[in-house]
Rosetta silent file (secondary structure, phi, psi, omega in degrees, C-alpha in Angstrom):
SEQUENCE: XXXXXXXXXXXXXXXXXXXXXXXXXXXXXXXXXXXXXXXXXXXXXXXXXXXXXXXXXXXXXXXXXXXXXXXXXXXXXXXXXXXXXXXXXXXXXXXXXXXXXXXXXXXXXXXXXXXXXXXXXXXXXXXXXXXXXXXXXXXXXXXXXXXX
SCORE:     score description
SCORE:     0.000 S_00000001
   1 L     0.000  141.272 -172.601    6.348   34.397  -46.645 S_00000001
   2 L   -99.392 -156.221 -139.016    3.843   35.655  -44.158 S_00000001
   3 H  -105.194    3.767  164.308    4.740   37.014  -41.362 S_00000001
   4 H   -71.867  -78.391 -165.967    3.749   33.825  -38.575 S_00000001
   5 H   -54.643  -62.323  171.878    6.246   31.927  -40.429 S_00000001
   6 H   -22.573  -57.655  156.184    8.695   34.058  -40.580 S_00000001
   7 H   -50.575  -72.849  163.636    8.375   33.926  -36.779 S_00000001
   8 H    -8.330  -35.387 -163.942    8.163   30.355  -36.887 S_00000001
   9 H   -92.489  -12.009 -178.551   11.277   29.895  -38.194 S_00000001
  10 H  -118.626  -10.404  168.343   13.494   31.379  -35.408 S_00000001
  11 H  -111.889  -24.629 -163.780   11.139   30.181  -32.246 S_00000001
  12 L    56.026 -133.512 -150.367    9.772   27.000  -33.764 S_00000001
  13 L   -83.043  -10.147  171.653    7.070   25.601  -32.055 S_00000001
  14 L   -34.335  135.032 -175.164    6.923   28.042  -28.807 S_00000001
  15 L   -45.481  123.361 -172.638    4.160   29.771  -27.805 S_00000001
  16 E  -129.435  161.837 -176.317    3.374   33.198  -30.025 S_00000001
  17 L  -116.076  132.848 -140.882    0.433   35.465  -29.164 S_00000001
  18 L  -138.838   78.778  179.691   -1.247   35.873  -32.427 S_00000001
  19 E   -60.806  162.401  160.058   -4.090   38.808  -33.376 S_00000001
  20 E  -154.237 -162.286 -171.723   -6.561   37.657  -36.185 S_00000001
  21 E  -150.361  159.918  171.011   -9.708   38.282  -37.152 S_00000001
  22 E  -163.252  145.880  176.299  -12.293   35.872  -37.832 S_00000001
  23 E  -126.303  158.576  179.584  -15.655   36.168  -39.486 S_00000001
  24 E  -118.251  120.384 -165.070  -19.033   34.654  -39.093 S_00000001
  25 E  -104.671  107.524  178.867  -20.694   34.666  -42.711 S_00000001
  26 L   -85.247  154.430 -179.405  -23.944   34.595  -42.795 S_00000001
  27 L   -89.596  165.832  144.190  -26.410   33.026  -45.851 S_00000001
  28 L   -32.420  -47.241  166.356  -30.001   34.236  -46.224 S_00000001
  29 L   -90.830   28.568 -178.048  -31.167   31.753  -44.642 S_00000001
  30 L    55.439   67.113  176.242  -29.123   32.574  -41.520 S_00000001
  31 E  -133.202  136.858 -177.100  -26.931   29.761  -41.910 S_00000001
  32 E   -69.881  146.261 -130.477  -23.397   29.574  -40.892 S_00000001
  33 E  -141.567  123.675 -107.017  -20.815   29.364  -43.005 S_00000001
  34 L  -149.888  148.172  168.730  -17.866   26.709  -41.788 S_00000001
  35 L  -109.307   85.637  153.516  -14.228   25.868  -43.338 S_00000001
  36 L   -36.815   83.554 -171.116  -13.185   22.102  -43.294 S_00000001
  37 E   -75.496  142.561 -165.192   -9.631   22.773  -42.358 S_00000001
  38 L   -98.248  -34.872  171.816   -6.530   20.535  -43.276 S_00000001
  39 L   -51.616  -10.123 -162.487   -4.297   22.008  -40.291 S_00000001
  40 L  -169.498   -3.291  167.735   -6.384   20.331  -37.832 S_00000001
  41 L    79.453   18.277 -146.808   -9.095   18.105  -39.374 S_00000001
  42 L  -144.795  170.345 -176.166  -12.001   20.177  -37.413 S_00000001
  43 E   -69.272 -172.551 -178.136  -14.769   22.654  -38.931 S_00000001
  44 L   177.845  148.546  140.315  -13.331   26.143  -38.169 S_00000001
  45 L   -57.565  163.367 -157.583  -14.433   30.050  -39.105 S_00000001
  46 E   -95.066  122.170  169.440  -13.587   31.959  -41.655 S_00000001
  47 E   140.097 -169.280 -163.378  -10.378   34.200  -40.752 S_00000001
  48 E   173.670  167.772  155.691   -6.556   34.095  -39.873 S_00000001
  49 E   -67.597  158.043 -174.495   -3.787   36.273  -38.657 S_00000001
  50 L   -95.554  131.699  162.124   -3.183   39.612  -39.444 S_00000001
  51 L   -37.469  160.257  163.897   -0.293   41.076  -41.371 S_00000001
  52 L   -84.627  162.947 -165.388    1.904   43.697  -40.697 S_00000001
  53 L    81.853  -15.970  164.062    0.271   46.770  -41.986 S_00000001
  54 L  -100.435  164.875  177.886   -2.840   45.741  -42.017 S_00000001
  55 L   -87.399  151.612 -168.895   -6.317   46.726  -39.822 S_00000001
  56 H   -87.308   -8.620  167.071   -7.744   43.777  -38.396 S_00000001
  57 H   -66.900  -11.775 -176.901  -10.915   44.469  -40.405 S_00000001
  58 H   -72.426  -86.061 -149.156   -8.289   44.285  -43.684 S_00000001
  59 H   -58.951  -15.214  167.173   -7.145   40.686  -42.401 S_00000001
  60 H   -71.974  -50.394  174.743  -11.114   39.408  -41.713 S_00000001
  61 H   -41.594  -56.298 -160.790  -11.617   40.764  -45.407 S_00000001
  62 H   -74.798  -51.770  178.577   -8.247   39.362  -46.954 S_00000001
  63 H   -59.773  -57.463  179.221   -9.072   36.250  -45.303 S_00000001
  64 H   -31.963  -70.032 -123.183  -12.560   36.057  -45.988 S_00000001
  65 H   -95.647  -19.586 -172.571  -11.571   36.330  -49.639 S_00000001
  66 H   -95.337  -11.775 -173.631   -7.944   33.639  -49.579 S_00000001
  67 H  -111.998  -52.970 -122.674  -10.309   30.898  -48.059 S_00000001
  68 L  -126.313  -42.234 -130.990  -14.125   31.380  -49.728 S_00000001
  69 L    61.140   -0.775 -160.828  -13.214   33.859  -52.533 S_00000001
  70 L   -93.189  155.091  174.520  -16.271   35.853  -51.271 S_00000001
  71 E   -84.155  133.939 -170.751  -15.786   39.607  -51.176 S_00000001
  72 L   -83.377   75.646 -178.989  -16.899   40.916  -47.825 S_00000001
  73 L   -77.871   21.396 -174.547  -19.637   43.882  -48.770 S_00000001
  74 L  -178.191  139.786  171.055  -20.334   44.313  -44.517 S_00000001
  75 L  -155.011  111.633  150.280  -18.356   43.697  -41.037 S_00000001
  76 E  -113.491  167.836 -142.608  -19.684   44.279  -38.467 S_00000001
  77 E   -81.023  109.742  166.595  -17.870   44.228  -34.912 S_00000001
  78 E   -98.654  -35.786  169.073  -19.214   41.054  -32.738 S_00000001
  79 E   153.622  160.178 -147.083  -16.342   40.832  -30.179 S_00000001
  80 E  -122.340  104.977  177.082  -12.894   40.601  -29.043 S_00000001
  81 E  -109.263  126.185  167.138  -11.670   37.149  -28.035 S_00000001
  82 L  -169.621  164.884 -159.382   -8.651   36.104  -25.666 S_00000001
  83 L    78.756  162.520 -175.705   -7.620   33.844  -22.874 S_00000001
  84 H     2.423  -63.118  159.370   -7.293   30.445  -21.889 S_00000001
  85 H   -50.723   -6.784 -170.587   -9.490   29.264  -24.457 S_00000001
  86 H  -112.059    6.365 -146.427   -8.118   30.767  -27.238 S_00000001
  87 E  -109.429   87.795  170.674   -4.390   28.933  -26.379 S_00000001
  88 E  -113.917  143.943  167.324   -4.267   25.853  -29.088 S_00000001
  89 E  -114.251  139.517 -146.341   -1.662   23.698  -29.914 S_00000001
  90 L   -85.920  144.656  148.257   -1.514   22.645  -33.871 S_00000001
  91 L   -32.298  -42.950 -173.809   -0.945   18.539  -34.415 S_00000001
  92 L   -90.259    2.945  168.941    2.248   19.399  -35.875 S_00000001
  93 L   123.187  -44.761  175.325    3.651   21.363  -32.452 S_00000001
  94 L   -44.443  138.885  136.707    2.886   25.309  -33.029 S_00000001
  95 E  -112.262  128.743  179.679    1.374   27.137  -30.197 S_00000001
  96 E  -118.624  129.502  165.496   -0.783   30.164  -30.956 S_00000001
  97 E   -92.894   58.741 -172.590   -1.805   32.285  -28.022 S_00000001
  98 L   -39.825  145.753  178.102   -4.723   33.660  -29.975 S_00000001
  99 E  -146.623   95.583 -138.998   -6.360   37.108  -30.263 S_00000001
 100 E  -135.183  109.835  177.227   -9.176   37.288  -31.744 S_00000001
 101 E   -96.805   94.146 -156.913  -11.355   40.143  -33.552 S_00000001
 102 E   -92.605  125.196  178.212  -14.714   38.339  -34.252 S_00000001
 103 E  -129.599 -168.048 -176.473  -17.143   40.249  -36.746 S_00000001
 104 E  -139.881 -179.297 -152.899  -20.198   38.887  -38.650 S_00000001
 105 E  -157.297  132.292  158.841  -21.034   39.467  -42.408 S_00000001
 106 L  -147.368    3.190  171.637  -24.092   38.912  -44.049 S_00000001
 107 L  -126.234  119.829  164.589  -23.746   40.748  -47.349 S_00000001
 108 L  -132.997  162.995  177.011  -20.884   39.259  -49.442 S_00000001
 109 E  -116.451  133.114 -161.915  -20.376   39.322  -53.147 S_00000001
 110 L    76.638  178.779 -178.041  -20.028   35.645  -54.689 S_00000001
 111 L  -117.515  148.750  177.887  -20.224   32.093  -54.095 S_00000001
 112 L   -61.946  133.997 -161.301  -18.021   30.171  -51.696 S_00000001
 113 L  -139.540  117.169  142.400  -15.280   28.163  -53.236 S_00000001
 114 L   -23.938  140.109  165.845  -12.613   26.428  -51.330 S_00000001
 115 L   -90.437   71.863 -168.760   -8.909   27.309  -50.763 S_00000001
 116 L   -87.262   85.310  104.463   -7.713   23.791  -50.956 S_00000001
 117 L   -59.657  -64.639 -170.809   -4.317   25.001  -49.524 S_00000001
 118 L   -87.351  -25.860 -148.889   -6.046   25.415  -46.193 S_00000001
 119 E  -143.320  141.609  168.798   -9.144   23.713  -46.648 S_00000001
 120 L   -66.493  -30.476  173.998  -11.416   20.404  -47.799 S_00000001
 121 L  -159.599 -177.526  162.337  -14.726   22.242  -48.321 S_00000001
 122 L  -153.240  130.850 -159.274  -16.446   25.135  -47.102 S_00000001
 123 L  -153.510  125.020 -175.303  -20.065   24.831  -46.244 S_00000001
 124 E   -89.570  137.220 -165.036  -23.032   26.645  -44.261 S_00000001
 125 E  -122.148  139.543 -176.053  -24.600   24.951  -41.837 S_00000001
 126 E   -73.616  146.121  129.596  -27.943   25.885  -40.010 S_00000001
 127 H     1.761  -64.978 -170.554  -27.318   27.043  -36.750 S_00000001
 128 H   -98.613   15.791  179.128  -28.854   23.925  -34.558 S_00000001
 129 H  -124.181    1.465 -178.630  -26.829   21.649  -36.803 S_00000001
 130 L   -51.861  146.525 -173.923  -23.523   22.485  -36.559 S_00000001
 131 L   -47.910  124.130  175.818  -20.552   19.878  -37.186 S_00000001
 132 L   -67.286   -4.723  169.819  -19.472   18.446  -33.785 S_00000001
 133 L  -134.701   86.308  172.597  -15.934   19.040  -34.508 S_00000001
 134 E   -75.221  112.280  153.668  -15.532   22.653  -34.397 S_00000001
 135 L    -5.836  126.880  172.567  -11.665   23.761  -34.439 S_00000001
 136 H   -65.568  -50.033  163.702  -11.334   24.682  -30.274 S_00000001
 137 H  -102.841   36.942  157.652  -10.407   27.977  -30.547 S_00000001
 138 H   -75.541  -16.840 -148.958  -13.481   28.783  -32.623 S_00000001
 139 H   -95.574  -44.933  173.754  -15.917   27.183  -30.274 S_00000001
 140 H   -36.700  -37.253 -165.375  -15.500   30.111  -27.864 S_00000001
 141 H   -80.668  -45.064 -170.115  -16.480   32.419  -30.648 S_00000001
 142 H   -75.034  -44.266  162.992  -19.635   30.339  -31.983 S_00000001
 143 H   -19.350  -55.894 -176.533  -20.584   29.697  -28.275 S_00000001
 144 H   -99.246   -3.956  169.974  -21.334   33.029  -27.487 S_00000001
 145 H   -69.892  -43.812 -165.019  -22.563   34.027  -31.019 S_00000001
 146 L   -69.073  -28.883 -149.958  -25.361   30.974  -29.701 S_00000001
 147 L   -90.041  -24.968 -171.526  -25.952   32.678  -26.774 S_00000001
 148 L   -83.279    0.000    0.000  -26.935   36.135  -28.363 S_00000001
């Protein structure tokens, strides 16, 4: 059991402040590379909370690798996400106070394969084409990745 649920189970849906990691995987052709997510119906990054015991570059890796299969051969640091914007509440009632250690990738090993636990597809998307329903507190992250 990881270690959000575990919490889960003795506050139930109550607000938890939550590090992760999340990565933005780039293709060759500089195209981004997107989750269809089942928790929430909306496009999303690549990434998740972190474990105990692990570095949050371990949980962008570990993640990387439980949703896409791809192995993560590069992370580098993009930025450190938190506040208001990061605060979502799940369909089903969780609140995550998110904290979020955003890196980018653009050398991986393999090809992206679904998790269908978490996810419907996974798919890269150019840049000026992205899906209009980006997960919310992702949008913060790809926002200013736009902006750069």
């Amino acid at each position: 059991m990881s270690y959000i649920r575990e919490l889960r189970a003795l506050v139930g849906h109550r607000p938890l402040i939550v590090p992760g990691a999340a990565v933005l995987i780039f293709d060759q052709q500089n195209r981004l590379l997107l989750q269809h997510r089942k928790d929430n119906q909306s496009w999303g990054l690549i990434g998740g909370s972190m474990e105990i015991g692990e570095s949050l570059e371990e949980t962008a890796k570990r993640e990387a690798f439980e949703e896409t299969g791809l192995e993560l051969d590069e992370l580098n640091w993009f930025g450190l996400f938190s506040g208001q914007k990061l605060i979502y509440q799940y369909p089903h009632g969780d609140i995550i106070v998110n904290v979020v250690a955003a890196y980018i990738s653009r050398q991986f090993r393999g090809s992206p394969i679904v998790n269908k636990e978490e996810g419907y597809e996974v798919c890269f998307f150019n840049l000026k084409d992205l899906p209009s329903d980006i997960s919310p507190p992702d949008k913060p992250v790809i926002n200013e990745y736009l902006r750069t």
